[in-house]
C-alpha positions in Angstrom: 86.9 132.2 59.0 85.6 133.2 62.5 82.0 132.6 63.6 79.5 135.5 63.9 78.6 135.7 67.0 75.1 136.7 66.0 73.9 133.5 63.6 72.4 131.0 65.1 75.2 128.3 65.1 76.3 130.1 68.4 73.0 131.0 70.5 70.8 128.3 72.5 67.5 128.2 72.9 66.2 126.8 76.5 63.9 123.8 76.0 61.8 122.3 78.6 62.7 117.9 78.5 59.6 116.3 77.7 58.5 113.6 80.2 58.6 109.8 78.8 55.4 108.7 78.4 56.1 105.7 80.9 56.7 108.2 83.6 53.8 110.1 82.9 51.5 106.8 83.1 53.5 105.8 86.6 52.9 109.7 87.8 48.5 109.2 86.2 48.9 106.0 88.6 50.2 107.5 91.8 48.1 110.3 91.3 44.7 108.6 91.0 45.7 106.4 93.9 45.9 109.7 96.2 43.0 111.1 94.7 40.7 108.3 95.2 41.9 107.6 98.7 41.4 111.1 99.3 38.0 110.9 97.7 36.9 107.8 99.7 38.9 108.9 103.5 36.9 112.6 103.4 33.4 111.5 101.4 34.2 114.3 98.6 31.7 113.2 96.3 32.2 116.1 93.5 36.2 114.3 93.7 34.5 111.1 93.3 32.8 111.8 90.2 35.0 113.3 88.6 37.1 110.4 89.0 34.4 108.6 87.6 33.4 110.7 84.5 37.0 110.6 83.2 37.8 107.1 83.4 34.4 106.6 81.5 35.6 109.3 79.1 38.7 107.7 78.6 37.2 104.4 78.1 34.3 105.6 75.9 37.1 107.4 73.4 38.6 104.5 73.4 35.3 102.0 72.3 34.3 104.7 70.2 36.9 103.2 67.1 36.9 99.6 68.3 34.0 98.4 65.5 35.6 100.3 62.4 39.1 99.8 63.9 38.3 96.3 64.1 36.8 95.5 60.7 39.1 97.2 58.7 42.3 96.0 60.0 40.9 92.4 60.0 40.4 93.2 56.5 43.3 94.6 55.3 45.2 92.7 57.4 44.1 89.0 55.4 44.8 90.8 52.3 48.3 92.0 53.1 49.0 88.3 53.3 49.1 88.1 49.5 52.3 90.0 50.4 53.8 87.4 51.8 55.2 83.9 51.1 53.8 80.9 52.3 50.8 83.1 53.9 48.9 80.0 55.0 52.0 78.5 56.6 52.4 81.8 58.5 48.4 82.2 59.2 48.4 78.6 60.9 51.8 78.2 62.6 50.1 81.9 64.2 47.0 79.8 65.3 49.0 77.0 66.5 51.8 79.1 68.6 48.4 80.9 70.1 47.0 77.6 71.2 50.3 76.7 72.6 50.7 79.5 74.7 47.2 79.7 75.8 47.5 76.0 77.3 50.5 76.6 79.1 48.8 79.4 80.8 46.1 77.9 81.7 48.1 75.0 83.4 49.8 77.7 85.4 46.4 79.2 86.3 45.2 75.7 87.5 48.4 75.0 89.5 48.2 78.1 91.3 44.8 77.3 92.3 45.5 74.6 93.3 48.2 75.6 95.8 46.9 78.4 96.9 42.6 77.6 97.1 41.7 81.1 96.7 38.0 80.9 97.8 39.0 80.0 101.3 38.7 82.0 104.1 37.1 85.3 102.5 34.1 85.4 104.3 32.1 85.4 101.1 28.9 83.4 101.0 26.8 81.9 97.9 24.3 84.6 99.1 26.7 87.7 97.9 27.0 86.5 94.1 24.0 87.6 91.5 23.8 86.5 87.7 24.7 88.3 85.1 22.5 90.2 82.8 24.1 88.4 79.9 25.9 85.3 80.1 27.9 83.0 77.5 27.6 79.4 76.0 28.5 77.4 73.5 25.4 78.0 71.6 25.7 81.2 71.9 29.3 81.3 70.7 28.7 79.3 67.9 25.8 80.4 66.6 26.8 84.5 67.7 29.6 84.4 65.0 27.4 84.5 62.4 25.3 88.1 62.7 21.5 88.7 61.7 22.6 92.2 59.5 25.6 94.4 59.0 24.3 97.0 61.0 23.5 95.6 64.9 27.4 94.4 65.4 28.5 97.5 64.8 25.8 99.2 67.2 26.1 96.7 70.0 29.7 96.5 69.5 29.8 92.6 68.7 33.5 92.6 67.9 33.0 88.6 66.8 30.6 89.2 64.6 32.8 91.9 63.3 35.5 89.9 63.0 33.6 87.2 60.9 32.2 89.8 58.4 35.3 91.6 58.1 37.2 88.1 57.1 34.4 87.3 55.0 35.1 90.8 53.4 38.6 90.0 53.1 38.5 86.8 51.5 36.5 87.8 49.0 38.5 90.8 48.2 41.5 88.3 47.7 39.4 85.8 45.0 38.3 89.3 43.5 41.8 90.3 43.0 42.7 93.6 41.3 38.8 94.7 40.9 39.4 94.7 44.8 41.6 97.5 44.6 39.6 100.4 45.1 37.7 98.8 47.8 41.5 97.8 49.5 42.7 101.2 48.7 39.5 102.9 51.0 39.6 100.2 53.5 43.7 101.0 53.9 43.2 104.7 54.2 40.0 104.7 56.6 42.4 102.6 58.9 44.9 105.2 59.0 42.8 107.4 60.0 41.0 105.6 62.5 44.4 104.7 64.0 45.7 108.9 63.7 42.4 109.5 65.9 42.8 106.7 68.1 46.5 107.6 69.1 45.6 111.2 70.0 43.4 109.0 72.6 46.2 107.3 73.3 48.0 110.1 74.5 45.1 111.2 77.3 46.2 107.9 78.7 47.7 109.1 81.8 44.9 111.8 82.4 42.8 108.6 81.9 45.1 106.7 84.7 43.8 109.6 87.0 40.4 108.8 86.4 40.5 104.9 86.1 42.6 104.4 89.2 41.4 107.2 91.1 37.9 105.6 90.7 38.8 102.1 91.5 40.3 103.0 95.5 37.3 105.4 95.9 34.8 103.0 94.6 36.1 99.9 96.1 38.5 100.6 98.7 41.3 98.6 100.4 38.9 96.5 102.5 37.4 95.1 99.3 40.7 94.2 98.0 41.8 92.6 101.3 38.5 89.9 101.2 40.0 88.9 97.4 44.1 89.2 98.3 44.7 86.0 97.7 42.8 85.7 94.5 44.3 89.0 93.4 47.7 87.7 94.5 46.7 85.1 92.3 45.7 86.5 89.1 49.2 88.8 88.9 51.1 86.0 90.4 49.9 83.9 87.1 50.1 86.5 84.5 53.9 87.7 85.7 54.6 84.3 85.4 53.6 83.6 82.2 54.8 86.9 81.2 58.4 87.4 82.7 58.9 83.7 82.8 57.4 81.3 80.3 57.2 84.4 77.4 61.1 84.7 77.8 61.6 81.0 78.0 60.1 80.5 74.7 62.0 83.7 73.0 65.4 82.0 74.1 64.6 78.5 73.3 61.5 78.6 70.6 62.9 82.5 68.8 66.4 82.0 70.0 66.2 85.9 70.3 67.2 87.7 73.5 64.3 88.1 75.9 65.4 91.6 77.2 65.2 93.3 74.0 61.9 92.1 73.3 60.2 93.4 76.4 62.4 96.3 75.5 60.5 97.1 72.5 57.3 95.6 73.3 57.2 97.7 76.5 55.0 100.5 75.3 52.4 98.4 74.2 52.2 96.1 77.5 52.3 100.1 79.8 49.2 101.1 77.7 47.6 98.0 77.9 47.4 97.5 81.5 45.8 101.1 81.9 43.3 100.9 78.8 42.3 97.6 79.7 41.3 96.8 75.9 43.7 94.7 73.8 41.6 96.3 70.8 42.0 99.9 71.9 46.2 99.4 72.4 46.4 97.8 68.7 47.9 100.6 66.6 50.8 100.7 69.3 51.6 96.7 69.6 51.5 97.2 65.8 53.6 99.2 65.7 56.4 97.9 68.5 56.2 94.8 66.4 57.7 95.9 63.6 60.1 97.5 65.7 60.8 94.0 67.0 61.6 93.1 63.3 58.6 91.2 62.6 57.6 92.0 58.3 55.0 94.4 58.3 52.7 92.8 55.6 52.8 89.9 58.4 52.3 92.1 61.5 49.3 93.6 59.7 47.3 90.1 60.0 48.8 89.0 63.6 48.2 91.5 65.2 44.9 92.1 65.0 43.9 88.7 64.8 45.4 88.2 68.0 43.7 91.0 69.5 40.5 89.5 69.1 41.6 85.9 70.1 45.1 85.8 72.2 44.0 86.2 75.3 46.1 84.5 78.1 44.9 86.6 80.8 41.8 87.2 80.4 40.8 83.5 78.8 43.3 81.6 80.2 44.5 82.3 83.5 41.6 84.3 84.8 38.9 81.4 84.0 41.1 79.3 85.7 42.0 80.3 88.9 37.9 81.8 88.6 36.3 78.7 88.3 38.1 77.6 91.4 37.5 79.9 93.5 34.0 80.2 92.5 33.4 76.1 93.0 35.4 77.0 96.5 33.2 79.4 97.7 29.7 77.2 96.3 30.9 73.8 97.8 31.7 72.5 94.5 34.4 69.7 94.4 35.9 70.1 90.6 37.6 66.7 89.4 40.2 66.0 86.4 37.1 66.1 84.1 36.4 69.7 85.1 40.0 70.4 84.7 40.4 69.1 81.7 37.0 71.4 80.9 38.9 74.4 81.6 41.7 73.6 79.7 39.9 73.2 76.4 37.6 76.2 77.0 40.8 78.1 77.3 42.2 77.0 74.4 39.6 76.8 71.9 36.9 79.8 73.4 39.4 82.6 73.7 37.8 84.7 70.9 34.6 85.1 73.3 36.4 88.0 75.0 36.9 89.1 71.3 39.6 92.2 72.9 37.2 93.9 74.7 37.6 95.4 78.3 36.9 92.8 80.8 36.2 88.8 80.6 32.6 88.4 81.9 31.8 86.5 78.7 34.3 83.8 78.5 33.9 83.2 82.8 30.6 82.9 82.2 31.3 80.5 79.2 33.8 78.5 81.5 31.0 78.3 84.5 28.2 77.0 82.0 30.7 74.5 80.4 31.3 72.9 84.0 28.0 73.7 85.1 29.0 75.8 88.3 26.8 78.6 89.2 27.0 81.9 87.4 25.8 83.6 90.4 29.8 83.2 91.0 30.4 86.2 88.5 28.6 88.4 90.5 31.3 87.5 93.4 34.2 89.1 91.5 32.9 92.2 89.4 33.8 94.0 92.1 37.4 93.5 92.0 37.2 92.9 88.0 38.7 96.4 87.3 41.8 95.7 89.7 42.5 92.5 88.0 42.1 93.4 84.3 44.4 95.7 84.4 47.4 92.7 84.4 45.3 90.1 82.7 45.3 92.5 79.5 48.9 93.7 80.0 49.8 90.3 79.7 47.1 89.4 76.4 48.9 92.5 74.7 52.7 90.8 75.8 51.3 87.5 74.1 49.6 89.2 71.1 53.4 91.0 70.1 55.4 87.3 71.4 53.9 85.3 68.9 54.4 87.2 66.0 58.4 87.1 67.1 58.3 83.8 67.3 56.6 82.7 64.5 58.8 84.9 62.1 62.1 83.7 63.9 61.2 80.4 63.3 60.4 81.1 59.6 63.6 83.3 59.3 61.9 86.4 58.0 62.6 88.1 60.9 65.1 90.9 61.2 67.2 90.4 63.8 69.2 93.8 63.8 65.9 95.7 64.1 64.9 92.9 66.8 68.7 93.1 68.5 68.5 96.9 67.9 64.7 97.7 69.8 64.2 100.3 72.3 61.6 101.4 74.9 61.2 104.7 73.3 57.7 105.3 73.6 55.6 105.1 70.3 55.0 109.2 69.4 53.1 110.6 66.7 55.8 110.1 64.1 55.5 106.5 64.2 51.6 107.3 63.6 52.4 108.8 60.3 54.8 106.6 58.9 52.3 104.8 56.6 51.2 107.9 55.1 54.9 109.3 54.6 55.9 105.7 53.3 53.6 106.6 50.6 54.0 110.2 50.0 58.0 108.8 49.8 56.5 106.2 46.7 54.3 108.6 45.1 57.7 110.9 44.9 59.6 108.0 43.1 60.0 108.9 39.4 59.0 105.9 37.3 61.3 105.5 34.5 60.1 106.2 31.0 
């Protein structure tokens, strides 16, 4: 039987290709570069603020779900782990893989500075550093965990103190058991919805770019850049490092996985990161590209998020590092193996001061006080914070979807076709929704009689 040439079978509709998301961040990037040089080479100060107000825009959507975002995955994220065998096997072998990591970066940060002493020959004195208005230590730390109400964290955006109350939550909703469920039930649904707002955010990210970058060159400049290359040079130099070269030396060796697939899959994730600059605001997507990477979900539900409030090898590992030298450079400050050996286990064991929120202030601050080097240093490299935190966080969201990998390749729950079979697709809306359709699909199962 011949065709009609009139149904639809035979007439084609012109579409217009959508753009990848990638190329649309790359295209927010060059963009904002031109604008702000334009903005900065020809004084056009209505340019310059706009620039200004829709990076903050950007950024402010972003904090806005960080607290709730935070405390309830935290939560249903330790009680998924009923879910899963051997959950405190899983939960420490996380921790320990973290710590691992986080040292080796650190070495790398501390090598580098050695070879390269980025404090010398900037021109900067002891005179252009200020204090901070807040600044970290131990005591603080330790006793910050613990907040005064349930109210103030989420108001002052302690995510720390959010995490604590949230675990607290989640432990007890685990001894509760099924009187929980209710409770688990809200907490589960109020997440997927803060993560369906927070991915519509997600997707201004390259009109963000525009703003953020476009900002940065008018703001700052290329002369300001130039007086911190080489600790610039530095910071990237360390993070590629330990993200193109000791991440895909433990995949091979530690995962025995291929390294290309992973950054494959992970590759959404790591684009976002380094525009949002928040390891807490990219969650939902480095969620989601690790269980593309295989990883179980009830066990992607706890790492994840608790890495994004204490994997941080850029920003607390690296950064401090090469920091602290350049800092004791540029004060006269000659650091010894003691010091060294300071920065290592600050790295290690304070990470979760930067608790995933946009810059490190707190945990350089933490590093100078714990050596005792001035903290007038901080004020030396706010300046240039913006330019570096874009790769220091790209590389805390690599490390917060690597361990995970690992950690289930070495307990042989991860699947390796969906690892072997990952793209770098970005994330799109459809992915967003898949928790509600995975229920809708299990509501729709008839239950035998």
């Amino acid at each position: 039987m011949s065709a009609n040439p009139a149904t639809p079978t035979t007439t084609r509709t012109s579409r217009i290709p959508s753009v990848p998301f990638w190329a649309q961040i790359v295209a927010g990037l060059l963009l904002g570069a031109l604008l702000g040089w334009l903005a900065r080479s020809q004084d056009i100060s209505w340019l310059y603020t706009t620039l200004e107000k829709v990076g903050d825009i950007f950024v402010q959507l972003l904090k806005l779900a960080v607290a709730p975002l935070v405390f309830f995955a935290i939560l249903v994220s330790i009680t998924n782990l009923r879910k899963v065998n051997n959950a405190a096997r899983l939960a420490g072998r996380t921790l320990l893989w973290f710590m691992i990591t986080s040292l080796i970066a650190v070495v790398i940060g501390i090598g580098i500075g050695l070879l390269t002493d980025p404090g010398a020959g900037t021109g900067l004195t002891p005179k252009d550093g200020q204090k901070p208005e807040h600044a970290g230590s131990w005591i603080d730390f330790l006793t910050g965990i613990v907040p005064t109400d349930v109210i103030t964290p989420f108001t002052e955006l302690n995510v720390l103190q959010i995490v604590f109350m949230a675990a607290v939550a989640g432990i007890a909703a685990l001894k509760l058991g099924d009187r929980a469920k209710p409770v688990l039930a809200f907490s589960e649904a109020v997440l997927e919805l803060l993560q369906k707002a927070l991915w519509w955010v997600i997707r201004l990210a390259p009109i963000g770019t525009v703003g953020l970058i476009g900002y940065a060159i008018a703001d700052y400049g290329w002369d300001l850049i130039g007086k911190y290359a080489t600790f610039t040079a530095d910071v990237y130099i360390g993070c590629a490092l330990v993200m193109f070269g000791v991440y895909p030396l433990l995949l091979a060796t530690a995962a025995r996985v291929n390294p290309v697939q992973f950054f494959k899959g992970a590759w959404p994730a790591i684009q976002l990161a380094f525009v949002s600059r928040s390891s807490v605001g990219t969650m939902p997507v480095t969620v989601k590209v690790t269980e593309r990477l295989g990883v179980p979900k009830e066990y992607t539900s706890f790492a994840v998020p608790f890495g994004a409030t204490t994997k941080m090898d850029g920003c607390a590992a690296i950064y401090p590092a090469l920091a602290a030298i350049f800092i004791a450079q540029i004060f006269g400050v000659e650091l010894g193996i003691q010091e060294y050996l300071l920065i290592a286990f600050v790295s290690v064991v304070g990470s979760a001061a930067t608790a995933g929120l946009t810059g490190a202030t707190v945990m350089l601050t933490l590093t100078l006080s714990t050596l005792g080097l001035p903290l007038e240093g901080v004020g030396l490299l706010m300046a240039i914070d913006p330019v570096l935190d874009m790769m220091r966080t790209a590389t805390n969201v690599a490390g917060q979807a690597l361990i995970p990998v690992i950690v289930a390749a070495r307990e042989n729950i991860l699947d390796r076709e969906a690892y072997d079979a990952a793209s770098s697709s970005p994330i799109d809306e459809a992915d967003a929704d898949a928790p509600a359709r995975e229920a809708e699909q299990k509501a729709a199962v008839p239950v035998p009689a």
